[in-house]
LUMZA-54370 format. One record per residue (C-alpha): x, y negated, z negated; residue in three letters. Coordinates in steps of 0.5 Angstrom, whole numbers, padded with zeros to 4 digits, always signed. Layout:
N
XYZAla...
end
This chain:
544
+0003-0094+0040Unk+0004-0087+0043Unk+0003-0081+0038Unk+0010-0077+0036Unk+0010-0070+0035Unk+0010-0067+0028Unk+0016-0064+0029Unk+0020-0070+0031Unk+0017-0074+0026Unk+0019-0070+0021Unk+0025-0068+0023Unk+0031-0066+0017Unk+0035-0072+0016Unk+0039-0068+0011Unk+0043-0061+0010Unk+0039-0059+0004Unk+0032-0060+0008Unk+0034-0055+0013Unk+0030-0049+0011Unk+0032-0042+0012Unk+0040-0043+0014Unk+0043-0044+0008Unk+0049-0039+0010Unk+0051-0045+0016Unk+0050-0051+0012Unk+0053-0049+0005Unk+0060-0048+0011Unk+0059-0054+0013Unk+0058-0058+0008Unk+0065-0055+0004Unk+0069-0057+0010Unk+0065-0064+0009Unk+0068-0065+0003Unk+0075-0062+0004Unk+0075-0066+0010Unk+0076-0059+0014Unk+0072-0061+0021Unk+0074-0057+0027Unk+0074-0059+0033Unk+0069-0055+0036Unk+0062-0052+0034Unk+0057-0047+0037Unk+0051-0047+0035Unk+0047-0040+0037Unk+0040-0038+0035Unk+0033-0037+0038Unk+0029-0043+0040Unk+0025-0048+0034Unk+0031-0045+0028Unk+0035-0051+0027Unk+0040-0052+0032Unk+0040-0059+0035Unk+0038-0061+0028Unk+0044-0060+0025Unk+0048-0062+0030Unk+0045-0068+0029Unk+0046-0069+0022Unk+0054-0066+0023Unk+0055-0071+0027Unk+0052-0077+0022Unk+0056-0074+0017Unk+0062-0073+0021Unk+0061-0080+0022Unk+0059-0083+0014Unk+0063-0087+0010Unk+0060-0085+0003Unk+0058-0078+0003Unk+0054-0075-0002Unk+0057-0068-0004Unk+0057-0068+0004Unk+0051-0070+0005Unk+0050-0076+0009Unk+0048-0082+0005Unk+0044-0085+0010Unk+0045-0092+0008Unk+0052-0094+0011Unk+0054-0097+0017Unk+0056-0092+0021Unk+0049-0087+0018Unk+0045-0092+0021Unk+0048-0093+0028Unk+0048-0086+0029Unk+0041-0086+0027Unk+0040-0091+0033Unk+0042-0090+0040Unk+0050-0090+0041Unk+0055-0089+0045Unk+0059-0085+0041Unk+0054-0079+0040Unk+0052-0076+0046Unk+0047-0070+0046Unk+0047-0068+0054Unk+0043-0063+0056Unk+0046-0056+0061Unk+0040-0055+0064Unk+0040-0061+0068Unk+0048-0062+0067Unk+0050-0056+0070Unk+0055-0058+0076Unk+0063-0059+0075Unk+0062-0066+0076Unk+0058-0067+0070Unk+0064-0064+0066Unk+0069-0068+0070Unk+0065-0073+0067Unk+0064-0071+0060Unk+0072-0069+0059Unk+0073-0077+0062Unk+0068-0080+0057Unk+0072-0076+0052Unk+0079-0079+0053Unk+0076-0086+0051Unk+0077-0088+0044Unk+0070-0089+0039Unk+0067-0096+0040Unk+0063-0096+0033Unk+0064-0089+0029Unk+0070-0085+0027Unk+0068-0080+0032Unk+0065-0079+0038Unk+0061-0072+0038Unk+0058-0070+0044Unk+0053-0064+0043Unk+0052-0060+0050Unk+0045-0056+0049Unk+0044-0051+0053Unk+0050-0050+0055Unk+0050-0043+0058Unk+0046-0046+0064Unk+0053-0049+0066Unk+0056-0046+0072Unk+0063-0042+0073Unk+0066-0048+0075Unk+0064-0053+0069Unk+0066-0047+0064Unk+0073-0047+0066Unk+0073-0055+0068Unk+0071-0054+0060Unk+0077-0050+0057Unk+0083-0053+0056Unk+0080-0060+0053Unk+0075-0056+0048Unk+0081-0052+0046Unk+0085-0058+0045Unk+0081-0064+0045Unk+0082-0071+0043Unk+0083-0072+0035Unk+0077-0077+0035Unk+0073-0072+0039Unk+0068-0066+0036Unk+0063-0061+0041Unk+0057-0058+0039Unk+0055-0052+0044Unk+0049-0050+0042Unk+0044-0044+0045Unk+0040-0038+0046Unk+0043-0034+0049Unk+0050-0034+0047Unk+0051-0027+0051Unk+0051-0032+0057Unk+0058-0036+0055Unk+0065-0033+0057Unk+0070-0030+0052Unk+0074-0036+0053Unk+0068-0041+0050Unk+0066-0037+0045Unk+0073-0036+0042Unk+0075-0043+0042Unk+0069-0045+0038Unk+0067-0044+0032Unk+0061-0040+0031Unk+0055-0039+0027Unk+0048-0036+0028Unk+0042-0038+0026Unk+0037-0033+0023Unk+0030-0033+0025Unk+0024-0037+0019Unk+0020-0032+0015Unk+0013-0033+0014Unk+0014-0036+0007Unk+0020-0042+0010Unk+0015-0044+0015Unk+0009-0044+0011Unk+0013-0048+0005Unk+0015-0053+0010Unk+0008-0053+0014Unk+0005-0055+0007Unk+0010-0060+0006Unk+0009-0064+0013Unk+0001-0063+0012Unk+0002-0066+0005Unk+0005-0072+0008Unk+0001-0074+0013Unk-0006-0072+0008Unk-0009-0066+0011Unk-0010-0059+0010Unk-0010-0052+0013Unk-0013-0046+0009Unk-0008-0041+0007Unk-0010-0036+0012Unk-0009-0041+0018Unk-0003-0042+0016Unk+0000-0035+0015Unk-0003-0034+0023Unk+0001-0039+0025Unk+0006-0038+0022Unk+0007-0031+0025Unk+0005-0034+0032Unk+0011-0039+0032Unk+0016-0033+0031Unk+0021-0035+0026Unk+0021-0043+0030Unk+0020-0048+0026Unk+0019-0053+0031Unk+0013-0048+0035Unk+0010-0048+0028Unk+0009-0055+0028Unk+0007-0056+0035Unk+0001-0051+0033Unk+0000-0054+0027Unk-0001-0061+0031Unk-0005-0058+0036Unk-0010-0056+0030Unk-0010-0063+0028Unk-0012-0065+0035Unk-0018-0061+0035Unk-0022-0061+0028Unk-0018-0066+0025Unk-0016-0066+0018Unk-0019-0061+0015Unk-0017-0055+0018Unk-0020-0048+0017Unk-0018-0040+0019Unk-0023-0041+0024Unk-0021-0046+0028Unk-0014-0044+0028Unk-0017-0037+0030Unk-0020-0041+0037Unk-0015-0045+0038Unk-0008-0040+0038Unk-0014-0034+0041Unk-0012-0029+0037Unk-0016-0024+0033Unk-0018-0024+0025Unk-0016-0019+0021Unk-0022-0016+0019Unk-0023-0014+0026Unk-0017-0012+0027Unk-0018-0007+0021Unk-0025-0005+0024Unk-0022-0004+0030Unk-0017+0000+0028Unk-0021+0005+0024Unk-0026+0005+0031Unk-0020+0007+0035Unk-0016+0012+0030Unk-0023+0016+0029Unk-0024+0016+0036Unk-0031+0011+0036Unk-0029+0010+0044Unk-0037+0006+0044Unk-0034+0001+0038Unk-0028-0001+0043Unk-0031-0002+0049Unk-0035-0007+0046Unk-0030-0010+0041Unk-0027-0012+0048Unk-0032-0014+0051Unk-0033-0020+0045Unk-0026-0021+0046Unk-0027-0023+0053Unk-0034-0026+0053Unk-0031-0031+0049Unk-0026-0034+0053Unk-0020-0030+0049Unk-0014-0028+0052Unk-0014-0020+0054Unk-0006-0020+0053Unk-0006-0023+0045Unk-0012-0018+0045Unk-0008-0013+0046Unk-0001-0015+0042Unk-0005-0018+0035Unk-0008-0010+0036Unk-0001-0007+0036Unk+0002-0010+0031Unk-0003-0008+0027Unk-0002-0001+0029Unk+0006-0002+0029Unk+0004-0005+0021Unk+0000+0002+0019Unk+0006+0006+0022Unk+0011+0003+0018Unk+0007+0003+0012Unk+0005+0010+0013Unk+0012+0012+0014Unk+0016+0008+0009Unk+0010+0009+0004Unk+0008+0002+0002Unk+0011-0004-0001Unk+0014-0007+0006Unk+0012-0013+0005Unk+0019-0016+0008Unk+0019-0012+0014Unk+0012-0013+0015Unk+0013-0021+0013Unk+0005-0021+0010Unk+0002-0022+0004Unk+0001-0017-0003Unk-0007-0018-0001Unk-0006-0015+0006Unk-0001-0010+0005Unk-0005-0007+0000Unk-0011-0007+0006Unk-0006-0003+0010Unk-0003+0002+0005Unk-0011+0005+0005Unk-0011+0005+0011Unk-0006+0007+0013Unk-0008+0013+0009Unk-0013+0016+0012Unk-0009+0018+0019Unk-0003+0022+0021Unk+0003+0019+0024Unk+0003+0022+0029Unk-0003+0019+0031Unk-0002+0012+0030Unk+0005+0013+0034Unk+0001+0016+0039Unk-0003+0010+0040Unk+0003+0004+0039Unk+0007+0007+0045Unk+0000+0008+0049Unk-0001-0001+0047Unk+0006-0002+0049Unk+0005+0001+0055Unk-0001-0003+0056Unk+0002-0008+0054Unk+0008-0008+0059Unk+0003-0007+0065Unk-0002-0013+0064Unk+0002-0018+0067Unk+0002-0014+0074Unk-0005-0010+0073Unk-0011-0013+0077Unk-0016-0012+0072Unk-0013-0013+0066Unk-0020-0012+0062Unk-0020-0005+0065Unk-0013-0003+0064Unk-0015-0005+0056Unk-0021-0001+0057Unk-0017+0005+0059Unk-0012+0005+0054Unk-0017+0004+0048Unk-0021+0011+0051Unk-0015+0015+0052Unk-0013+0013+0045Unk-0020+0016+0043Unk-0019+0021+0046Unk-0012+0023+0046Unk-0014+0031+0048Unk-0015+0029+0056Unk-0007+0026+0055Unk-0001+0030+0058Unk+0003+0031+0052Unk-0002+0032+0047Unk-0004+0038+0052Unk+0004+0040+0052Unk+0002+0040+0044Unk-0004+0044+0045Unk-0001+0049+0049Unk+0005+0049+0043Unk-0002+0051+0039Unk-0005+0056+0042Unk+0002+0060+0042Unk+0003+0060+0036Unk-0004+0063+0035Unk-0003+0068+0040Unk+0002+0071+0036Unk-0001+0070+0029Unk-0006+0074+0033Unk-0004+0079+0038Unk-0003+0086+0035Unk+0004+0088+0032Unk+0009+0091+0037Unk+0008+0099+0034Unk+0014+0101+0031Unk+0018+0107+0029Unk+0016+0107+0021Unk+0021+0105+0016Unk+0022+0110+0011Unk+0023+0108+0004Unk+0028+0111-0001Unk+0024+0116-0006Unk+0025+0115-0014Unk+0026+0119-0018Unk+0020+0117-0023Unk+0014+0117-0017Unk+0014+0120-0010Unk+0014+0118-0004Unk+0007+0118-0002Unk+0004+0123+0004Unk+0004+0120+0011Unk-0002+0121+0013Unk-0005+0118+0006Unk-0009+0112+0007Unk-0011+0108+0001Unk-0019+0106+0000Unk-0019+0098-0002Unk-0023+0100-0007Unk-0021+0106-0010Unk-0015+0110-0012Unk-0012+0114-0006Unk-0015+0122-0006Unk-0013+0129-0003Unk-0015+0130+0004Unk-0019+0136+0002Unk-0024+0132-0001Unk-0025+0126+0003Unk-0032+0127+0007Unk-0031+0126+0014Unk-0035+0122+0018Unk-0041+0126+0022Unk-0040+0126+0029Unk-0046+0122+0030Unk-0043+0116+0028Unk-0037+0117+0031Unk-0040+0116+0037Unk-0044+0110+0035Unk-0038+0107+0034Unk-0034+0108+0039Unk-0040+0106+0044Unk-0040+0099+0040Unk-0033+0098+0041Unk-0032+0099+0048Unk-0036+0092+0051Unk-0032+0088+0046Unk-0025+0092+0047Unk-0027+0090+0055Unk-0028+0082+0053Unk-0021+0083+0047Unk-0018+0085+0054Unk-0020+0079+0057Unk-0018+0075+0051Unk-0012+0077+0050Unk-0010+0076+0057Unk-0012+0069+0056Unk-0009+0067+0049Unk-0002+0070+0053Unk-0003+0066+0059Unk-0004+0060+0055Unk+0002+0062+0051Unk+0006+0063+0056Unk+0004+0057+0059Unk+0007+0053+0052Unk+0014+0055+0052Unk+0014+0054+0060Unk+0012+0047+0058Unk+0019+0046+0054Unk+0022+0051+0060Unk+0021+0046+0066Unk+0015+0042+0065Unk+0014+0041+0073Unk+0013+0049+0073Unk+0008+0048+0068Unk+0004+0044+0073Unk+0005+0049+0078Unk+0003+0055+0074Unk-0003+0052+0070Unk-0007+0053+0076Unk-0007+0061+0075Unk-0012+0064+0071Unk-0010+0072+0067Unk-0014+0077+0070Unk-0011+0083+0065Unk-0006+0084+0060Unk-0004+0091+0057Unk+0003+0093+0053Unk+0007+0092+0059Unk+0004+0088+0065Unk+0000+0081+0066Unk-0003+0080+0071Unk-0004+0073+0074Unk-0009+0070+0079Unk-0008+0064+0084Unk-0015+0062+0087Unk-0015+0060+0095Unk-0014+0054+0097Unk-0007+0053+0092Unk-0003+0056+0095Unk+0002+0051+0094Unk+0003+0052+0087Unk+0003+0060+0088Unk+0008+0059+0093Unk+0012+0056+0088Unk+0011+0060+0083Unk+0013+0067+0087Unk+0020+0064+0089Unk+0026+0068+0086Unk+0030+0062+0082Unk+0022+0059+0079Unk+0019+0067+0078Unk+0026+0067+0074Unk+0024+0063+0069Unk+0017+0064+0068Unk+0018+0071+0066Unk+0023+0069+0061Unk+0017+0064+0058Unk+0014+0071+0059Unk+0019+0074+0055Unk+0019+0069+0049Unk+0012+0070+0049Unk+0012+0078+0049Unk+0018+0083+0049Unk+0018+0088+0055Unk+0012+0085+0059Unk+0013+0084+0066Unk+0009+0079+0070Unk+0005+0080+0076Unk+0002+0075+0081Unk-0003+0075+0086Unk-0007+0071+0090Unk-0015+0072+0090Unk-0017+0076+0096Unk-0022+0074+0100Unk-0027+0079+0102Unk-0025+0082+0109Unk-0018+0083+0105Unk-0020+0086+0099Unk-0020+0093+0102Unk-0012+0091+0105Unk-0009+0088+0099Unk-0012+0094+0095Unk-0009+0100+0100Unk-0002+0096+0101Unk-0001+0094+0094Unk-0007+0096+0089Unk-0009+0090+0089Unk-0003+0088+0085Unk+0003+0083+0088Unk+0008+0084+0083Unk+0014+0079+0084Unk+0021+0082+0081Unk
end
């Protein structure tokens, strides 16, 4: 005898043993009893949820002569014949019936009465793969249909249906299973058929099958075939491809803290054993998506995540250990990879250098922009203050103001002029021959810091100029003019840069960076045209 699949052998028989839809049966059942059937159904969900089933069993109680609380008695005449093959329930299939002649043929059959049952039910499943044509054949006999007849549209993909379809039926959505529905019916079925399957192979196919029933079950079958009866967390790992937890963890901790060595060779574990590349990398970004929300929400997300308490203390201590934005930095560069890899021609390099430049998230574009935002906010904590005509603070009546030029000592209380000692000449000559190669390098260094300024509120100003103006190099910067050097060979970006409506908005990023510096361009000049370029323009080109 030929094998049967798990998910058709145990199969619902009855409303009570659909699991996880409880919203739909509990309707169902009333109008059963209340004798309230409508004319036509449409059943919508995502695949392996139960739709087919309870048009299955609708259409048996729908039929029953001895309902119990609106459940199918499973013992009656009319309860077996549906269970057998019959005329009466026809479950036709959209996907190969899709022409209007089928419909033809499904609204002719409709107009004969039952040969056995009470009703005839024809259950359409796919039904959003019929043509226009069939749709409208359709219409006039689904709103008003034969007393003995009843339709049970389902599919996937309602979005697909006409309005006028959708409106002459009643409607019900199936909820996808959480992972405690399917390991509940899985532990059931196992019991059945006496095997076992560890804890942690159950939740992994669990969240493999994705809310469908009937992929959990296929899996779980599958793992049977393999090892037999005792199934164990390994086995369920080499039979689905997917990535153990404890590497998972490992893994992120590796690319979090940026240990790009770790990465290259986890990738090179998964590939050397035969894994998919393409569930290496959606195990590892649900991962990362799972640290991101505990890390936003602050823990106990047990539900959005569908995990165990055990697991979900593991993701809140680590979680703790990294920014947010860190780890939204590195889902969005999984996602990314993610939707690549079908079309890459080396997927192995295309995951490598996804996992590097997690690592190392400096060399990235927008962590550059970010760094730029940095470096001018250290810029103007320490570019001098702007001077400024002194404030004069209104006296009181009970202590004086203090002199203008007195000066406090940080370690003593202020003293008259007549007996501060003067520095001797000596030293004052020391200290300014000290002070003048640092002044020099400060010059070139605060030119730097308001170029790299500059540069971040450009940034946010136009990004493509940003490109552009990065190729420059601050030469000089004084309290009213900086000068910025192109070298030879990037004309191009100068060219850019020194056109009126580009300069224009340069020098507001100037602005905002410092009040009443102007900007001036150059080019480096080669050198026959130094002595030129100083005579015509005093080695300055200054662009207002």
């Amino acid at each position: 005898m030929a094998h049967l699949a798990l998910y058709r052998r145990y199969r619902p028989q009855t409303f009570s043993q659909v699991i996880g839809q409880e919203h739909i049966t509990t309707i169902l059942l009333h109008q059963l009893e209340q004798g309230q059937l409508s004319h036509a159904y449409l059943f919508c969900g995502s695949r392996g949820t139960g739709k087919t089933t309870t048009a299955k069993i609708l259409s048996r109680a729908a039929n029953c002569t001895n309902l119990k609380d609106g459940e199918p008695c499973g013992v009656c005449p009319n309860c077996e014949a549906a269970l057998s093959d019959n005329s009466d329930i026809l479950e036709i299939d959209a996907a190969s019936n899709t022409s209007v002649d089928n419909v033809r043929d499904l609204i002719e059959q409709s107009q004969f009465m039952p040969l056995i049952l009470k009703y005839r039910v024809f259950i359409i499943d796919e039904v959003h793969m019929l043509s226009n044509n069939a749709f409208n054949a359709l219409l006039k006999t689904l709103e008003e249909p034969p007393a003995h007849v009843i339709f049970i549209l389902a599919t996937t993909e309602p979005h697909k249906l006409p309005a006028t379809i959708i409106s002459r039926c009643q409607r019900f959505d199936f909820h996808r299973l959480n992972s405690a529905h399917i390991i509940h019916c899985l532990q059931d079925v196992l019991g059945r058929v006496g095997a076992s399957i560890e804890v942690e192979g159950l939740q992994l196919i669990a969240k493999a099958a994705e809310g469908g029933m009937r992929d959990a079950l296929s899996l779980a079958d599958q793992c049977l075939s393999f090892c037999g009866n005792k199934v164990t967390a390994s086995d369920v790992y080499a039979v689905i491809g997917g990535v153990e937890q404890d590497v998972l963890f490992s893994l992120a901790d590796a690319l979090l803290s940026g240990d790009s060595r770790a990465c290259i060779g986890a990738i090179d574990k998964t590939v050397s054993s035969g894994r998919d590349l393409t569930v290496f990398t959606n195990d590892l970004s649900a991962h990362i998506r799972a640290l991101l929300i505990t890390k936003s929400c602050g823990g106990g997300c047990e539900e959005v995540l569908d995990c165990t308490t055990d697991r979900m203390a593991r993701y809140e201590r680590q979680a703790k250990k990294y920014d947010e934005q860190l780890l939204l930095y590195a889902l969005e560069r999984l996602i990314t990879a993610q939707g690549q890899l079908r079309y890459f021609p080396s997927p192995r390099t295309l995951v490598e250098a996804t996992l590097v430049r997690i690592c190392h998230p400096q060399s990235d574009e927008g962590f550059e922009a970010l760094a730029s935002r940095l470096a001018a906010l250290e810029a103007q904590r320490a570019a001098p203050p702007l001077v400024q005509a002194p404030v004069a603070m209104p006296k009181t009546e009970t202590e004086p103001a203090p002199e203008p030029e007195a000066k406090l000592d940080k370690e003593s209380e202020p003293q008259p002029e007549a007996e501060r000692p003067e520095p001797a000449k000596a030293e004052i000559a020391e200290a300014q021959a000290e002070a003048e190669p640092t002044e020099a390098q400060a010059a070139l260094s605060d030119a730097d810091e308001v170029w790299a300024a500059v540069l971040g509120r450009l940034q946010l100003i136009n990004p493509m100029l940003h490109y552009s103006a990065r190729s420059g190099r601050a030469v000089t910067v004084d309290s009213e003019r900086l000068l910025v050097e192109f070298p030879m060979g990037n004309e191009t970006a100068y060219d850019v840069l020194k056109a009126a409506k580009n300069f224009k908005q340069v020098q507001q990023a100037v602005w905002q960076v410092q009040e009443n510096l102007t900007l001036s361009l150059r080019l480096e000049p080669s050198d026959g045209d130094v002595s030129e370029l100083q005579e015509l323009f005093g080695g300055k080109l200054i662009i207002e």
